[in-house]
N, C-alpha and C positions, 0 to 999 in steps of 0.2 A: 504494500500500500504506500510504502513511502515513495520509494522510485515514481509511483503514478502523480503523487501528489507534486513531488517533483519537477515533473515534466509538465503538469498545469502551470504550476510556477513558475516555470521558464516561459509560456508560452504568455503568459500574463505579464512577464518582464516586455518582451518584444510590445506588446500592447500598450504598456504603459509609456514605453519610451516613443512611440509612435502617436500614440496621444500627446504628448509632454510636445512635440514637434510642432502637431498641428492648432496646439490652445495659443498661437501666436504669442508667449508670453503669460501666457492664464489671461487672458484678456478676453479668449473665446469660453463660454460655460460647460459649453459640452464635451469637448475635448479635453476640459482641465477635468469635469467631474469624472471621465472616465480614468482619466491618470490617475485621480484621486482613490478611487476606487479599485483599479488595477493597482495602483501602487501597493496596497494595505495587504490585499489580497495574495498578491505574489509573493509577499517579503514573510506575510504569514504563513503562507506556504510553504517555503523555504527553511523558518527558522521550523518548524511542525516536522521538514524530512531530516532536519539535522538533528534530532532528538533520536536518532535510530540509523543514521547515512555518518560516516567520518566527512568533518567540516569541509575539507579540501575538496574533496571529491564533490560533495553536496554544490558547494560554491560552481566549481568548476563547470560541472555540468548543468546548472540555470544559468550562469553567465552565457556558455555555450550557446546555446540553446537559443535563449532572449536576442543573443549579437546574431547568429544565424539566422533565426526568421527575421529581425528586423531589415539586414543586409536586403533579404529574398524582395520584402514589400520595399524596400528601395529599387529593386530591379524590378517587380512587377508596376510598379506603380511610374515608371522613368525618370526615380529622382535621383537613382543612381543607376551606373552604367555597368553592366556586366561583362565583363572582360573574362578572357583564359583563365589567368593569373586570378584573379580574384572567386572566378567558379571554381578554378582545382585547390585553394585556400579552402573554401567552404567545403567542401567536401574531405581535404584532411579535420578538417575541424569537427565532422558528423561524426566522422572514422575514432579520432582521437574519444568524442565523446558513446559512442558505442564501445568504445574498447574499457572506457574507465566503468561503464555497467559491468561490462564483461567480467573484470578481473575484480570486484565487488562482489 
């Protein structure tokens, strides 16, 4: 259960920092209440899997996770550019973080 909670976690990080992007400064409502909300959420998530995950690992893999899909919806969305170089990055980065479940 922890690992699932986890990976919510991380997905909820990606969300938060993507909201945090678009509340123009918190000056937009909706986009800051979602960060607001995502924020709490994911961090609660987080410290919930480290009660039962070694901290390094816990961190690593929502960092992971949250910088990875964040990346993805910068390229899904054209605000960032998807290159070679930054596709075969992310993809050591999924590897590294499936390998750190792995050996857990």
């Amino acid at each position: 259960m922890a690992w699932f909670v986890l990976v919510v976690s991380g997905v909820l990080e990606a969300v938060w920092a993507t909201a945090r992007g678009a509340s123009k400064g918190f000056s937009r409502w909706r986009p800051t209440l979602l960060f607001a909300v995502a924020l709490v959420a994911s961090m609660a998530g987080l410290a919930w899997a480290m009660t039962s995950l070694p901290t390094g690992t816990a961190y690593a893999v929502w960092v992971g996770i949250g910088a990875t899909l964040t990346v993805l919806w910068g390229f899904l969305t054209g605000k960032d550019r998807a290159t070679w170089g930054k596709s075969l990055l992310l993809v050591l980065l999924i590897g590294s973080i499936i390998g750190l479940k792995a050996v857990s």
